[in-house]
Structures are given as structure tokens and as C-alpha cells.
N, C-alpha and C positions, 0 to 999 in steps of 0.2 A: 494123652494119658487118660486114661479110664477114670472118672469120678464114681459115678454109682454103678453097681452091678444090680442083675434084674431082681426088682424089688418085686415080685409076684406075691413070696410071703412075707416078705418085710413089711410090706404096703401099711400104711394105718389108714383106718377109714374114720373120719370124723361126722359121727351123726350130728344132725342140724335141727336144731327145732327155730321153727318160725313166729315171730312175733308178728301179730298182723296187724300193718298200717296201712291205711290209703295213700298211695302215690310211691313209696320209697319202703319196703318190708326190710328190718332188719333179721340176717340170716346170723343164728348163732350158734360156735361150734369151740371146740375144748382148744382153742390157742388164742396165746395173746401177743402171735408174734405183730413187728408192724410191717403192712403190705405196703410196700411201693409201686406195683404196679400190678394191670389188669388186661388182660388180652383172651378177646374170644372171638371165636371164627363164626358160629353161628350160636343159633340160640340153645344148644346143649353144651357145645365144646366149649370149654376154658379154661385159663391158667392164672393164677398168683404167684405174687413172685416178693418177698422181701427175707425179714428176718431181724434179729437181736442181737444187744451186747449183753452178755449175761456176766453179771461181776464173778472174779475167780476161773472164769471158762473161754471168755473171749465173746469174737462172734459167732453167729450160728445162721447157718441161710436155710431162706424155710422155703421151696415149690410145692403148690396145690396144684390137684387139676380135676374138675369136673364134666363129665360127661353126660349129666343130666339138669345141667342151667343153673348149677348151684344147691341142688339140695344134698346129694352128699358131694364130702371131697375130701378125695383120695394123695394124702402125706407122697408125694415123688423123691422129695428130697427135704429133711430137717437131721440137720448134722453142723459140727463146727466146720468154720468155711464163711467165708466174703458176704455180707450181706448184697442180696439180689435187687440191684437199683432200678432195672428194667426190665422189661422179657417182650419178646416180639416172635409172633408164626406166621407163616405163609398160607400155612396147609395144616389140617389135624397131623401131622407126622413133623414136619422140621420148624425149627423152633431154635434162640438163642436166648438168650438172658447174661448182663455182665450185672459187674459188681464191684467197688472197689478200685485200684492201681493192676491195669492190664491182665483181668479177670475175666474171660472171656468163654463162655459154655454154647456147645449146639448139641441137640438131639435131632434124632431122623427115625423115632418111636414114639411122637408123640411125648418123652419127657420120660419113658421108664429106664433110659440111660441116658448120658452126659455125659461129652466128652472136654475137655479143655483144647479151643484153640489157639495157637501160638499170635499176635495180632501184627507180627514185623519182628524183622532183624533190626529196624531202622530204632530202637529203644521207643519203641510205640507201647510204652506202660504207663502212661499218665490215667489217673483218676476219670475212669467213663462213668457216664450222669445216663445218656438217653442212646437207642439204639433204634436203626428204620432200616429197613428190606420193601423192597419194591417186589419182589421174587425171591427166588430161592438160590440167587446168585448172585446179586447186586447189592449192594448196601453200606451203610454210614455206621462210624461210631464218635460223639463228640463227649468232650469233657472239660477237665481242667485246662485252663492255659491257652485256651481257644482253641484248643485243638480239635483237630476232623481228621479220622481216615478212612480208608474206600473198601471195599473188597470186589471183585465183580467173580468169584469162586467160590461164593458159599462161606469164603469166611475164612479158606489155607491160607490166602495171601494179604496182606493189608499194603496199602502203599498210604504216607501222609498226600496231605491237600494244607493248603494257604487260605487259612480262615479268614486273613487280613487284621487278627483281633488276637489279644493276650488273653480276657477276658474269659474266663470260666463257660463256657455254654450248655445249657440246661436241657435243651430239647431241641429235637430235628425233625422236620418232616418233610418229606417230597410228595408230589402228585404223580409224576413219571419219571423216568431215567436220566433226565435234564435239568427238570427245574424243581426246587428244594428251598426251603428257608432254617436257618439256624437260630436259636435266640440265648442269652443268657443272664450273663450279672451287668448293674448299672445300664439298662435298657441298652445291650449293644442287637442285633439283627443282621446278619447275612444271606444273604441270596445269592444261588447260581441257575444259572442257565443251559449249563453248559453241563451238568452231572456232576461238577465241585473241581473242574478246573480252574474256574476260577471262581472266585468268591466276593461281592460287592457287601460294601455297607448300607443298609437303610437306618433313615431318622428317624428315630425316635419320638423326639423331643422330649424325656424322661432321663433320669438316674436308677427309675427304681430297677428291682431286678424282675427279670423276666425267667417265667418256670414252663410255660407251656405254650405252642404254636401247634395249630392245625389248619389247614385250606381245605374248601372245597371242589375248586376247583382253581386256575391260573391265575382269578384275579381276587376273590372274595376267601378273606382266612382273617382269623384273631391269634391275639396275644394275650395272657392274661399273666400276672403278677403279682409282687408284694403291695399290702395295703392298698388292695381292690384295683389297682388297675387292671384295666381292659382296653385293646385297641383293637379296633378293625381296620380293614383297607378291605377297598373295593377294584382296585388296580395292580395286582400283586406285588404293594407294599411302597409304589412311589409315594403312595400319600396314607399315612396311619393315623387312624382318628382315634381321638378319646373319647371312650363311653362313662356311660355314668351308672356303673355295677351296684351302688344303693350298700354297697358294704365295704368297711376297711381291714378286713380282714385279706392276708395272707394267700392268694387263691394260685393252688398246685398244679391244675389240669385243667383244659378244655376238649370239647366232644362237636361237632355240630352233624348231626344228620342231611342238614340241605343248607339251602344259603338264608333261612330264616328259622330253622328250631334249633337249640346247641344250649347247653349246660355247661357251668363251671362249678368245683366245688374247690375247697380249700382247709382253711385252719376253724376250729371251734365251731365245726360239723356243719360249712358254711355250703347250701347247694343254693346257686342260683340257676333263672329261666328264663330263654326268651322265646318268644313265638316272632318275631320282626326285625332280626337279625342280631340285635341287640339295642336297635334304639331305644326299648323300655327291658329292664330286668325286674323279676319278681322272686321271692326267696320263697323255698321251698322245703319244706319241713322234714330234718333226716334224722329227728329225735336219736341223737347222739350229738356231745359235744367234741368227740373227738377230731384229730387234724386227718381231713381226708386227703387221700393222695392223687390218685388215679380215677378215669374215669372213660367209661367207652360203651357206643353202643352197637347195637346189629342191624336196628331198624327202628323207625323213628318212635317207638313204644319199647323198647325192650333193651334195658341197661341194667349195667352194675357199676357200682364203687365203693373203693378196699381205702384203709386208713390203718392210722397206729390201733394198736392196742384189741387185733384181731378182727377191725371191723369188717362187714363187707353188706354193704346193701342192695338189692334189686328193686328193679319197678320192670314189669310189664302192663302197666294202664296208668300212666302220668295224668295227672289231672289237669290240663290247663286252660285259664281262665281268659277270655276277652276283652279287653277294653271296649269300652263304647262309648261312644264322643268325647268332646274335649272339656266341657264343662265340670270342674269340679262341685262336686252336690256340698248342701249348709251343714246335713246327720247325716246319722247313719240309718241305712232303710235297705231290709228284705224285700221285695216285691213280691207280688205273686206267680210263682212260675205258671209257663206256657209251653204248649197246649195244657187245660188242666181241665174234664180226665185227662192222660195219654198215654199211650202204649206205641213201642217202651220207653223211647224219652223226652224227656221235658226239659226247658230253659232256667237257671234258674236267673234271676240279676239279681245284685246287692251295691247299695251305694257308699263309699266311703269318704267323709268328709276330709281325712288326714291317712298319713300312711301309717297302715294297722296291720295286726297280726287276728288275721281271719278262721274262722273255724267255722264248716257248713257240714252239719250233720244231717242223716236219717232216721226217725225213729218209728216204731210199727204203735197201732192202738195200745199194746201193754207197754209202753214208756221204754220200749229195748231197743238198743242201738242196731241199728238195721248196718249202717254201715258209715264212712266219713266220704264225702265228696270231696271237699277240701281243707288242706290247711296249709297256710303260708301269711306272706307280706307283700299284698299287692301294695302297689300306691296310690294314693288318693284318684278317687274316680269312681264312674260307673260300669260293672264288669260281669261278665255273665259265666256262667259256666254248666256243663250240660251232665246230666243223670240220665244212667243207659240203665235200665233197670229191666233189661232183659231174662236176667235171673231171679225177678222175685216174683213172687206170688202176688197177685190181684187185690187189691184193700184199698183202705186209708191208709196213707201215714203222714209222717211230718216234718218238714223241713226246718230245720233248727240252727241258726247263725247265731253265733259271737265273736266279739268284737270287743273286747279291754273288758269296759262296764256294760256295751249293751247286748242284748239276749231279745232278739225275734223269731218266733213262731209261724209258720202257713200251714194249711194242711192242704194234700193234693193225694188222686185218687188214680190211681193206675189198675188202667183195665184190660183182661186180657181176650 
């Protein structure tokens, strides 16, 4: 059945004005639906995908798509209708997104039609959470009740699969056509081998509920969850270790670029970071409190994440900072960055006697904010982090840190 017909004039185009932050820009534009999910193919193409209960009217599902990295983004679909829990592409042309109890939508236009696929004869209408395509013919749908089914057709045909689990499951992801893990409520974990004939349990060791799994490759992938857990495994999943995420916060999604940078965000506009797999996490500043949902990236610089209440953020220049050795320092102390002159950039360190919420700014001779290098919550320690200042102009300026109550000053001179 036909859902949207071509929306050429219908289209709405939502202009965006940008707030400029260092590390995390929030993009904002005239909806307050909430995004559930975020998917893009490279650094122009992409889609959102959630939507509203608006009292009196029901629900209402709302698809975005931009083709220029987010600054505008063009309405495909906001109309009454299931809200949109996931959306997953292959390619800039096919594309699905479900929603709801056996809600099931693909396009093969990139998103400017929708069709409804049927997902079984076998009463395969259970409440779908998370959605994975390997290709444009192979793929998973899980949800309520533990359930999983397959398609290897694009999506005409679904057949069930033996989750081994009753358990509600949140999220799915495979590496190839074989091997795949599932995750959901009351920390339950599945993995197959085999494409999802069959399906084992992995231990957990937790109750809590689990929202997001990603791998980067066979043996190295996390799990992340309610009230901040976080697991990783280095074995694909015989053995899952507990991190220590530095937050108790609710955390929706996980991202990793390689098997040592990867982001989580979550509830009360929670981003965390790690450079080291995640043996150390640092929070990172998405000045908004709202509950983010999703989160993904293209390249190990170049990310977005969507939330309730119309969020949706980008970063193409992450800021992140160093550790450097083990010794926790007595205060707090700027150093002098190094090389200094230099052209274009310099080191800066800052020492933390306790875990603080940092701010390292830039400012020119007339006391103007040149720009922010950082801002976030490392943990106690000595950490460095680098100014590329490729784009400015030749002078004095000065390097400006705070820290709760303390406020240090250097000055460094960049020559060109």
C-alpha cells in the first residue's frame, strides 16, 4: 500500500540556524517532534526518523532527510501514523524505518515515497524497537517478547527466528551475514553465528536493561544501558566487562568509530567519550538537557545526535583531551602551552586535582572570545589537549581556563 505520494510540492523545508559551540553545535529548526533515530551514509546524506502523541489527534510520525549534513532538512513525511522507532539505509535510495506493532515502511527514492511491507503470514505484529540490513536484502527486525525475524528479500518476506529469550530486545546489530548480537530488558544478550538460526545466550551479570549494542568488529563491541551501565567484551561477548561511564544516567545509544574512540549519549543531555576503548570515560558538553536518543557517525570527526523535543546535534571537530600519567596533582593548574610561539598548533596541559567540569577558552588582545577548545568533565588528572589554529590571524592571544572557582590565564603567540 502506498503511504506517501511524491511529495515534490508538499515537501516542507525547515531552515536551521546554528548556535555555535565548540565540539557538539546545536542545529535548530521549527519542530518539536522527538527523534528516535539517526542514520546517514556519508557526510551530506541523512535521515531522522521519530515523532509525537499529540493529545486529541493521536500519533503523528515525523521523517527528515538532509542532503547537505544537516543544515537544511527537508519534511518526507509528518502526518498521523506510528511513530518511527528506527530507520536504517543501505544506500542514498533504500531505506526502512518501523514503528509501533508490525509497522513496517521501505523506500527505494531515498524516502520521497513509502511503501508498507507486510512482515509474515506467521502473526509477525509484535511491537518492533530496532532494525539492521547488512545489504539491501538481508536483514533483522526485533522487539517485544523477544522476538526476531529475518528477511533475506528486502523485506517481502519475513520468516521468525528463536531468540531463546521472552524478554523485550532493544537493539540489534551484525557485522556480516553470520554473526550478530541482540540485546534488551533485564540485561538479557543473544548471539548468533550462524545468521539467527540459532541464537545463544551471553552473561551478563546485570538486571539492568540494556538500549544499545555495537561491534567493531568479531570480537570487540559494547553495550550500554539504564543507570550508566556500560559493558564491553573483547571476545565477542564470552566475557563482558563492566565500565565505569562516570554517569547514572539512562544511556540510549552507542557509536564507536574503531576499537578505541566511541561515544554514548543518553538521558539529561548525557554525551559521554572515550579515546581508550572505554577504560576511562569523559563527559562532554551537548548544552541541552534533553533525553538524547541516537547517535552515529561517518568518520571518526563527523557525527550527529537527535533527542526528544526536536533535538539534533553535530560535531565535525571533537575536542578530545589526553591523559598524561598516573599521578593525580594537589590544584588546579594551567601550564604554559608548547611550542610557544607556534604555528599552527600548540599543546595545551591542565592539571585537575578532583573530577571537574572544565572550560578552556580563547581570547584575542580586545578580551573577544576567539573561540572554546574545550568543555566537559574529565577526571582527576593531568591532560592535555591541542589548538589547531590554522584559521586565525597571527597575534597574541590567551588561553583562559576554568574550573568551579578557579580562573587561569597564559598568553601564547601564534605566528604565521
Amino acid at each position: 500500500m502506498k503511504i506517501m505520494l511524491h511529495l515534490l510540492i508538499l515537501t516542507l523545508i525547515f531552515n536551521v540556524s546554528v548556535r555555535a559551540q565548540q565540539g557538539w553545535t546545536k542545529i535548530e529548526f521549527d519542530s518539536l517532534f522527538d527523534f528516535n533515530s539517526v542514520y546517514f551514509i556519508n557526510d551530506s546524506i541523512g535521515w531522522i526518523a521519530g515523532g509525537d502523541y499529540i493529545s486529541g489527534q493521536g500519533q503523528f510520525a515525523a521523517i527528515f532527510k538532509t542532503n547537505n549534513g544537516g543544515v537544511i532538512w527537508d519534511s518526507l513525511i509528518v502526518r498521523q501514523g506510528i511513530i518511527r522507532e528506527d530507520i536504517f539505509f543501505v544506500n542514498d535510495s533504500i531505506g526502512w524505518t518501523v514503528g509501533g506493532v508490525g509497522d513496517l515502511w521501505i523506500t527505494k527514492n531515498g524516502g520521497i515515497d513509502w511503501d508498507t511491507l507486510i512482515t509474515g503470514t506467521g502473526g509477525h505484529t509484535f511491537h518492533f524497537t530496532s532494525i539492521y540490513f547488512i545489504n539491501e536484502n538481508i536483514g533483522w527486525l526485533v522487539g517485544y517478547g523477544g522476538e526476531i525475524i529475518k528477511t533475506i528479500d528486502g523485506g517481502i518476506n519475513w520468516f521468525s527466528q528463536n531468540s531463546g529469550t521472552s524478554n523485550t530486545l532493544n537493539s540489534i546489530y551484525f557485522i556480516n551475514d553470520s554473526t550478530g548480537w541482540a540485546v534488551g530488558e533485564t540485561g538479557t544478550i543473544v548471539k548468533t553465528t550462524d545468521g539467527g538460526v540459532t541464537w545463544n545466550t551471553q552473561n551478563s551479570n546485570t538486571k539492568f536493561n540494556f538500549n544499545s549494542v555495537q561491534f567493531v568488529n568479531d570480537s570487540t563491541g559494547w553495550i550500554v544501558g539504564n543507570w550508566g551501565i556500560i559493558l564491553s567484551t573483547h571476545n565477542g561477548g564470552t566475557i563482558w566487562n563492566r565500565q565505569n561511564s562516570i554517569s547514572g544516567e539512562h544511556l540510549k545509544s552507542v557509536y564507536f568509530v574503531n576499537d578505541r574512540k566511541g561515544w554514548t549519549v543518553g538521558y539529561g543531555g548525557t554525551i559521554l567519550n572515550t579515546i581508550n576503548g572505554g577504560s576511562t570515560w569523559i563527559v562532554q558538553d551537548s548544552h541541552v538537557e534533553n533525553i538524547l536518543k541516537a547517535i552515529i557517525f561517518i568518520n571518526d570527526h563527523t557525527g550527529w545526535i537527535v533527542g526528544n523535543n526536536g533535538v539534533i546535534l553535530k560535531t565535525n571537530s571533537p575536542t578530545l583531551i589526553s591523559a598524561i600519567g598516573r599521578i593525580t596533582p594537589k590544584s588546579f593548574c594551567l601550564k604554559h602551552n608548547y611550542p610557544n610561539p607556534f604555528n599552527p598548533k600548540t599543546t595545551i596541559v591542565f592539571e585537575l586535582p578532583k573530577f571537574s567540569k572544565v572550560k578552556i577558552s580563547i581570547f584575542n588582545l580586545s578580551g573577544q572570545l576567539v573561540t572554546e577548545i574545550f568543555s566537559g568533565i574529565p577526571q582527576a588528572g593531568n591532560h592535555s589537549v591541542t589548538w589547531d589554529a590554522s584559521d586565525y590571524s597571527a597575534g597574541i592571544y590567551f588561553i583562559k581556563m576554568m574550573a568551579g572557582d578557579f580562573i587561569e590565564t597564559k598568553k601564547c603567540v601564534l605566528l604565521k
